[in-house]
MDAnalysis code that builds the backbone (N, CA, C; Angstrom):
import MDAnalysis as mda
import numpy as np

u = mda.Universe.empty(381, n_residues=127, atom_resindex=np.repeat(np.arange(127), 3), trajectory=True)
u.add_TopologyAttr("name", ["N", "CA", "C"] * 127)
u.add_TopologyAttr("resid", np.arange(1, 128))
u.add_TopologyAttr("resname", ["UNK", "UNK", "UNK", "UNK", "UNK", "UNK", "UNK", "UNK", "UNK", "UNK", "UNK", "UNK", "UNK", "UNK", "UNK", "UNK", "UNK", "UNK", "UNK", "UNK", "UNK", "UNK", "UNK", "UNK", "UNK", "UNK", "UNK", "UNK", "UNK", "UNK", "UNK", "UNK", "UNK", "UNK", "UNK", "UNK", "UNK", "UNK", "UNK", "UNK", "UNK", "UNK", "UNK", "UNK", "UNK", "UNK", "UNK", "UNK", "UNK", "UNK", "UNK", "UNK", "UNK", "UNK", "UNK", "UNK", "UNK", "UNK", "UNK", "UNK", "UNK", "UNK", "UNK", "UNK", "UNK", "UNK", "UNK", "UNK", "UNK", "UNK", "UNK", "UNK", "UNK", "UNK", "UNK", "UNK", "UNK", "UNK", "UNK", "UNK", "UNK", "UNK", "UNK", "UNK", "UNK", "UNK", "UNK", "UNK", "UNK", "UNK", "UNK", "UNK", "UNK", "UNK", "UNK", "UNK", "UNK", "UNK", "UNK", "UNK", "UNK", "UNK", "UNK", "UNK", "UNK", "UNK", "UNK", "UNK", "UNK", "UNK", "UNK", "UNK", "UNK", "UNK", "UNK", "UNK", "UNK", "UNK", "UNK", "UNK", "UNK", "UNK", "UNK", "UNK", "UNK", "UNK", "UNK"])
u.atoms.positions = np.array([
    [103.999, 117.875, 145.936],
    [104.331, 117.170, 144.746],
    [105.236, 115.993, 145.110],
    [104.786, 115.033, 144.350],
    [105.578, 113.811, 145.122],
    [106.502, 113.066, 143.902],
    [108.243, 113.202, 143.846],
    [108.516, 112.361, 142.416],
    [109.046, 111.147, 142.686],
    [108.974, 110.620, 141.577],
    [109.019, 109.419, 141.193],
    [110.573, 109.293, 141.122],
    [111.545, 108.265, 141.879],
    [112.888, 108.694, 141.345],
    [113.149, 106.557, 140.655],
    [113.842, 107.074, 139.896],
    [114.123, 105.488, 138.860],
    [114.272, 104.125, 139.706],
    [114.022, 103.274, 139.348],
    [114.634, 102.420, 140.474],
    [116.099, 101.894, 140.095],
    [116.871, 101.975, 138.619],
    [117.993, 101.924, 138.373],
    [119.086, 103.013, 139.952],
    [118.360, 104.595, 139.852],
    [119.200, 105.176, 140.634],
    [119.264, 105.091, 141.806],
    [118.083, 104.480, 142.058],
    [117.603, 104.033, 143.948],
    [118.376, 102.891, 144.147],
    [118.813, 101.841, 143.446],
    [119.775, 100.362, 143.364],
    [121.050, 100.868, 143.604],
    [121.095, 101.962, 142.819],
    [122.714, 102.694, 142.293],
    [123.127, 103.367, 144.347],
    [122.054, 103.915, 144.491],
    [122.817, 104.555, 146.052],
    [122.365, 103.504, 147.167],
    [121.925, 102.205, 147.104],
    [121.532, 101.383, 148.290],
    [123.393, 100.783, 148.069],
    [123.260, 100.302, 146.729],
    [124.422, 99.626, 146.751],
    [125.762, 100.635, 147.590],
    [125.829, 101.782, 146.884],
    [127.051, 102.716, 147.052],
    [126.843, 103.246, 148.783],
    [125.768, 102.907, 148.792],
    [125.664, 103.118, 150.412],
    [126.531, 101.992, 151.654],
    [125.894, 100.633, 150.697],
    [125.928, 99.455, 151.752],
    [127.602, 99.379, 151.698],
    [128.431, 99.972, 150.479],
    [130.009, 99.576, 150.070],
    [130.437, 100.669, 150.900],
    [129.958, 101.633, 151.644],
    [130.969, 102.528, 151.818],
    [131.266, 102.206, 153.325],
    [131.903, 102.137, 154.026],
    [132.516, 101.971, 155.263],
    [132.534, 102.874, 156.444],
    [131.904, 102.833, 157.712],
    [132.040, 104.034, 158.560],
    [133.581, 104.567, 158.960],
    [133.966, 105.843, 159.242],
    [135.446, 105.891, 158.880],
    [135.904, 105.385, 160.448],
    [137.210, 104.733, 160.601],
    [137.829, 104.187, 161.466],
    [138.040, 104.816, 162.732],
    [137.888, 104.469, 163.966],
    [138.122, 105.060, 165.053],
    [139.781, 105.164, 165.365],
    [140.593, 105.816, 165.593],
    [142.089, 105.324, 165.817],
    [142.406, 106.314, 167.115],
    [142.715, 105.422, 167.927],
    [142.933, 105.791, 169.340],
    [144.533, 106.273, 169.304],
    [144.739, 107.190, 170.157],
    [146.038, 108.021, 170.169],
    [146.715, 107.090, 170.989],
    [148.462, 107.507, 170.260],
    [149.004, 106.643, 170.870],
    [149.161, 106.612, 172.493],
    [149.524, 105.422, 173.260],
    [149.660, 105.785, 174.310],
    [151.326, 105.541, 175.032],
    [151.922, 105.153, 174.061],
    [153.342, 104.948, 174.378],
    [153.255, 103.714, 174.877],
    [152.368, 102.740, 175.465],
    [152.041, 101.536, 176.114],
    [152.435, 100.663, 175.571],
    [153.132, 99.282, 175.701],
    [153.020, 98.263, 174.928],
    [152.818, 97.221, 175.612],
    [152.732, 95.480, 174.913],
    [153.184, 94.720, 176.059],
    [154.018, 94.116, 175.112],
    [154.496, 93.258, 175.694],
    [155.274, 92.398, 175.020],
    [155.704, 91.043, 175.414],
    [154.811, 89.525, 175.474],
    [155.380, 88.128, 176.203],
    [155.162, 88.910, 177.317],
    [153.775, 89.249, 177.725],
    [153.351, 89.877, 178.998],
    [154.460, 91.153, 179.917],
    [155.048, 91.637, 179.069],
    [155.921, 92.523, 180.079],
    [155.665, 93.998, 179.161],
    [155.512, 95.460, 179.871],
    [154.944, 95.857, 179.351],
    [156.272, 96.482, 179.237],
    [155.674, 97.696, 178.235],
    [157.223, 98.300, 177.465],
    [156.237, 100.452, 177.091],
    [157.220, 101.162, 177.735],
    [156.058, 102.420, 178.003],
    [157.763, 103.061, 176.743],
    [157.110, 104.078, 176.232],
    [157.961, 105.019, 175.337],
    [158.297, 106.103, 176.667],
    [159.741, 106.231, 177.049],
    [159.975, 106.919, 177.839],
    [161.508, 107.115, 177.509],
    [161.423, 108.268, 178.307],
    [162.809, 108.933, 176.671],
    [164.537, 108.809, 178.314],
    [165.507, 109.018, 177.203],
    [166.620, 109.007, 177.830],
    [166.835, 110.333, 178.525],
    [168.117, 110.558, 179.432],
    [168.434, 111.804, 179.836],
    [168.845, 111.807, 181.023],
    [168.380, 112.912, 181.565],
    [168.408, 113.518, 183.397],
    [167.505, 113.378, 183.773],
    [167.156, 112.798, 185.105],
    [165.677, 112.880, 186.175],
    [166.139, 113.452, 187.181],
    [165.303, 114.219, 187.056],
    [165.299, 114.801, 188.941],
    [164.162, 114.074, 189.595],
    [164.783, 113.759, 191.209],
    [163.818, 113.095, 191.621],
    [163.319, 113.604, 193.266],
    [163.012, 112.821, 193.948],
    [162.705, 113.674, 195.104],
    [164.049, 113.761, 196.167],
    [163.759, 114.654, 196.982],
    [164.881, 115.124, 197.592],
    [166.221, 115.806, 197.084],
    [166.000, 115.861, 195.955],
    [167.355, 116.568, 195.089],
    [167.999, 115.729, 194.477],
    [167.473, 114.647, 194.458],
    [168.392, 113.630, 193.784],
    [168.306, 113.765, 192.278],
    [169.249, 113.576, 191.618],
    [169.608, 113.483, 189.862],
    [170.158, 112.536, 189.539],
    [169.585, 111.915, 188.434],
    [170.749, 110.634, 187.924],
    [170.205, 111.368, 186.106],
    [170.794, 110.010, 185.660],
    [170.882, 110.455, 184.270],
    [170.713, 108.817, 183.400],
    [169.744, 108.200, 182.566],
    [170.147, 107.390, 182.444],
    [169.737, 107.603, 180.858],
    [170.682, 106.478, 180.183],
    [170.368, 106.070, 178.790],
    [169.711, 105.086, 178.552],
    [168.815, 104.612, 177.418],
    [168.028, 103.485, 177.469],
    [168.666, 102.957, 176.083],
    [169.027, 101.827, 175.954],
    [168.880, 100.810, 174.604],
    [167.835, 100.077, 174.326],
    [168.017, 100.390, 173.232],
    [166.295, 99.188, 172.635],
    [167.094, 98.446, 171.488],
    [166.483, 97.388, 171.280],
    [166.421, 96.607, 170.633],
    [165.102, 95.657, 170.240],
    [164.570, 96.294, 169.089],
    [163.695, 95.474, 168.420],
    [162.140, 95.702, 169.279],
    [162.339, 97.811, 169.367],
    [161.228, 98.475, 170.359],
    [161.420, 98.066, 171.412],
    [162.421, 97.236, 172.238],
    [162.134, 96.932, 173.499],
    [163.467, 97.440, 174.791],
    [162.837, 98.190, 175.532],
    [163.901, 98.897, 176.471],
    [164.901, 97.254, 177.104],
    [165.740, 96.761, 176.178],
    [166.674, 96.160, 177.116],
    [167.521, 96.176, 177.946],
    [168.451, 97.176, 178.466],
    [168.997, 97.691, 179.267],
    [169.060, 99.208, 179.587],
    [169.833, 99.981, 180.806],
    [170.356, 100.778, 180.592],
    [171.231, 101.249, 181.984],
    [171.613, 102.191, 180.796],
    [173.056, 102.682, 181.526],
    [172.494, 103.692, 182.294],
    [172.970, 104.004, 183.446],
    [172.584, 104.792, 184.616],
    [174.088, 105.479, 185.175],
    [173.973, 106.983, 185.290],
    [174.697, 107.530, 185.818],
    [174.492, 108.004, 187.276],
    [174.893, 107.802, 188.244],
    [174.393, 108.037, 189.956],
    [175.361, 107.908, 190.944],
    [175.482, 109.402, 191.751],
    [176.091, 109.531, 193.005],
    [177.308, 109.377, 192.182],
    [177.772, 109.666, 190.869],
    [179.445, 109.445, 190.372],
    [179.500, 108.383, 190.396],
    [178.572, 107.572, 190.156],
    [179.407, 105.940, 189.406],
    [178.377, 105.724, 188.290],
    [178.869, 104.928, 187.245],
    [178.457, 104.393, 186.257],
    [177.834, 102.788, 186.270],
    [176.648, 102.570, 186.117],
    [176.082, 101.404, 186.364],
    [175.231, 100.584, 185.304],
    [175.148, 99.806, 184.914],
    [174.610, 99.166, 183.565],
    [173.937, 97.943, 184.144],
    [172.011, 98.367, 183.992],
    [171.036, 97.337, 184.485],
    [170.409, 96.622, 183.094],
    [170.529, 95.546, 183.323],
    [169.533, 94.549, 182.508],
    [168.699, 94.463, 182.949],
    [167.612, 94.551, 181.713],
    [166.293, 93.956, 181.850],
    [166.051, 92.788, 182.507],
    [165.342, 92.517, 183.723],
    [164.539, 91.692, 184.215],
    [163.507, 90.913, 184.259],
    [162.722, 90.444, 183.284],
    [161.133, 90.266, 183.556],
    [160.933, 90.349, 184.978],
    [159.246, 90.684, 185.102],
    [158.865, 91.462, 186.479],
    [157.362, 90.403, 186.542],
    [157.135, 89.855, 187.814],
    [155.920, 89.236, 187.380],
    [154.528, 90.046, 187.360],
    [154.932, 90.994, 187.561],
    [153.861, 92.545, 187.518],
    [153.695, 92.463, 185.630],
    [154.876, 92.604, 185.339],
    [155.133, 93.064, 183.679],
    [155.823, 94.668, 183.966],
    [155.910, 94.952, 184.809],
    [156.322, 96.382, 184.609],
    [157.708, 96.324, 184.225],
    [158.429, 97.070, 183.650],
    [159.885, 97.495, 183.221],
    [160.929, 97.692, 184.367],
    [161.673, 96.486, 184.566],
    [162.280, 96.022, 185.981],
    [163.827, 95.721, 185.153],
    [164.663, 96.704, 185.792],
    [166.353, 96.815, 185.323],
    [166.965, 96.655, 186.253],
    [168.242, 95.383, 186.197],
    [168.826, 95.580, 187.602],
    [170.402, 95.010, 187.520],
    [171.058, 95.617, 187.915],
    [172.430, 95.401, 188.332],
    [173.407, 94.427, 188.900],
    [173.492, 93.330, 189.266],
    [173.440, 92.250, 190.059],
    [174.568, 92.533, 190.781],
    [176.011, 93.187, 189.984],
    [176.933, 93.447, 190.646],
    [176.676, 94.434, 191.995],
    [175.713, 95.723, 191.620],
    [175.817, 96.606, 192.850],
    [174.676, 96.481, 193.351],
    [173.407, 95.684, 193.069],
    [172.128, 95.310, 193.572],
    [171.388, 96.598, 193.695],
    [171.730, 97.299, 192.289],
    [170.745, 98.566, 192.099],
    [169.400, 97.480, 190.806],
    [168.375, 98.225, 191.381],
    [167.060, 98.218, 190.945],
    [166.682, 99.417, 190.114],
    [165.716, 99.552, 189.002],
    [165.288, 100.332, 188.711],
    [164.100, 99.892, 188.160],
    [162.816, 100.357, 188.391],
    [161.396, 100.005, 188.040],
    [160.815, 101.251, 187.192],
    [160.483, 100.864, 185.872],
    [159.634, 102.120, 185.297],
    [158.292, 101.776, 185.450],
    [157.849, 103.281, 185.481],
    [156.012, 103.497, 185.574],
    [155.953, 104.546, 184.650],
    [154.563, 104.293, 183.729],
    [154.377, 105.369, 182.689],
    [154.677, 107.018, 183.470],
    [154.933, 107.569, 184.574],
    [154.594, 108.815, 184.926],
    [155.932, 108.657, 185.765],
    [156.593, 107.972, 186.330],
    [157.750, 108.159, 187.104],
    [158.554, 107.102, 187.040],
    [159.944, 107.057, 187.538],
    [161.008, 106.019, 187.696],
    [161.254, 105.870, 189.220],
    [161.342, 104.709, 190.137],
    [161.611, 104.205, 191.194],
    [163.604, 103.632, 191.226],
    [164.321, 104.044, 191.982],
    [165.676, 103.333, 192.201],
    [165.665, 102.849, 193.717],
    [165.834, 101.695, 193.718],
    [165.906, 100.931, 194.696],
    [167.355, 99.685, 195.267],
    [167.456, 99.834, 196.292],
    [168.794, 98.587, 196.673],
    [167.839, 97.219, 196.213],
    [168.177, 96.631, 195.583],
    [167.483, 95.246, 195.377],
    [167.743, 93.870, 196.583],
    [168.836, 94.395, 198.091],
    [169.068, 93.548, 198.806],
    [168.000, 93.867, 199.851],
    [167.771, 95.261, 199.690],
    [167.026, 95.400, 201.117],
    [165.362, 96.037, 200.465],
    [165.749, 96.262, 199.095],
    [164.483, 96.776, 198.874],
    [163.906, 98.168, 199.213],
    [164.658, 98.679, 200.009],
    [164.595, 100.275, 200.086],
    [164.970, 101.265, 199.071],
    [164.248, 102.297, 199.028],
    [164.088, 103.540, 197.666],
    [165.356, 104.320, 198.330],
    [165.799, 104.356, 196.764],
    [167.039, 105.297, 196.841],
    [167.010, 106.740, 196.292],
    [166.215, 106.385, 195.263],
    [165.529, 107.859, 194.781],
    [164.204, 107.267, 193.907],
    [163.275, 108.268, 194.526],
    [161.618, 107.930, 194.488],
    [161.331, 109.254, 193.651],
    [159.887, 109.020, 192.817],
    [159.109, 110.035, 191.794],
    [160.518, 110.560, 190.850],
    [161.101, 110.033, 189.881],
    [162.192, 110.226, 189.661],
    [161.263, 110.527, 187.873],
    [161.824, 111.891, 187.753],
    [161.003, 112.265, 186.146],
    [161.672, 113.224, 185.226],
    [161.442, 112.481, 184.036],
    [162.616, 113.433, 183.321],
    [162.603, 114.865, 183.194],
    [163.917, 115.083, 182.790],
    [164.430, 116.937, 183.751],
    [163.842, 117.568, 181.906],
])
């Protein structure tokens, strides 16, 4: 049996068809950002343990979502790195007075002498 359906109601669902929208894809966050090409990762304050037994502790300030400095506790001294731009873009903090370095990567933190460029404490991840 074959029916006949109106052409009022056949108009009625082409239209309500063509208006309705496929629903949105929304990708999870990834903590990633960039920002004036420098990238900016959601990575939290605290304690890292890193390799060899090493521990520091650092705090991060933001301002306006963006990690601008931070305070670093290490080996018993207190140290406060500014943001750097990095021509990588990666998240580059550094000290000028004691020529401490600090480089973030979404999965670990690098501390480095910034005169000689040697790692002071490497794979450094929060405790």
């Amino acid at each position: 049996m074959i029916r006949v359906i109106p052409a009022s109601l056949t108009l009625a669902f082409l239209v309500t068809a063509c208006t309705v929208q496929p629903p949105r894809v929304v990708e999870p966050d990834s903590g990633i950002s960039t920002q004036a090409g420098q990238f900016e990762f959601a990575l939290p304050s605290g304690d890292y343990r890193c390799e060899q037994g090493i521990r520091l502790a650092l705090q991060r300030e933001m301002r306006d979502k963006v990690n601008h400095r931070l305070q670093l506790d290490w080996n018993g001294r207190h140290y406060q790195l500014e943001r750097d731009p990095s021509y990588s873009g990666l998240p580059r903090f550094e000290d000028a007075a004691s020529g401490l370095v600090w480089i973030d990567l979404p999965w670990k933190g690098l501390l480095l002498d910034g005169r000689t460029q040697a790692p002071l404490a490497n794979e450094c991840r929060a405790a």
